[in-house]
C-alpha positions in Angstrom: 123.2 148.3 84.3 123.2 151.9 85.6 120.8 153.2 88.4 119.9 156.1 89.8 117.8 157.1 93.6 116.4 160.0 93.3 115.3 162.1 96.0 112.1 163.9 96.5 114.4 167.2 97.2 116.4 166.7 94.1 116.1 168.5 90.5 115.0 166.2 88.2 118.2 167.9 85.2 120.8 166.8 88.5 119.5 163.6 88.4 119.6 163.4 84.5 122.8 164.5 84.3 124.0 162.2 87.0 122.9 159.4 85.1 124.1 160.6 82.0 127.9 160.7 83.7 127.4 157.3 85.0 126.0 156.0 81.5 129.3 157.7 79.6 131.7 155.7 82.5 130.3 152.3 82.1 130.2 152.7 78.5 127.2 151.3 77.9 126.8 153.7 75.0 129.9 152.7 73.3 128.9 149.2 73.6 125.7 149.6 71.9 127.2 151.7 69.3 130.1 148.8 68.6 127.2 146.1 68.7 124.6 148.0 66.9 125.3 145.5 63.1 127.4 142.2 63.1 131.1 142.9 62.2 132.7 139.7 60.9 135.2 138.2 63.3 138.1 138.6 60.6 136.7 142.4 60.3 137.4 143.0 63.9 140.8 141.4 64.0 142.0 143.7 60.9 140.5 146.9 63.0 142.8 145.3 66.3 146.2 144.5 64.3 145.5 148.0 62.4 145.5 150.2 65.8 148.0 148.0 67.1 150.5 149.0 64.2 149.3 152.6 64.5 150.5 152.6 68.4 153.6 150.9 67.5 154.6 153.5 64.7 153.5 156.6 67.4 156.1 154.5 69.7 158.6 154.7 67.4 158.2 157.8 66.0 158.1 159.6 69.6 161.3 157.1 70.6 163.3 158.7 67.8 163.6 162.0 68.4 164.1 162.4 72.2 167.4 163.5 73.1 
């Protein structure tokens, strides 16, 4: 869970944006996003072997033409 101190000497849109930063790097948005409706467990393991081919065929397709 991100936290924040604040100081009394501090802008209150430093200490938003502080926040914000640390929000982004612990991804809790991204999480909330990826839990926000139930994805069936056979719908997520299509969307893991999908990317998984896409790196593979970015792999090979960089692989093949270095000289």
């Amino acid at each position: 869970m991100a936290h924040i101190n604040i100081d009394d000497s501090e802008p209150l849109e430093k200490a938003i944006k502080r926040f914000k930063r640390m929000v982004e790097k612990e991804g809790i948005v991204r999480e909330y996003k990826k839990r926000e409706y139930y994805e069936k467990p056979s719908t997520i393991l299509n969307r893991k072997n999908k990317a998984l081919r896409r790196k593979l065929m970015k792999k090979t397709r960089r692989g093949r033409f270095e000289y």
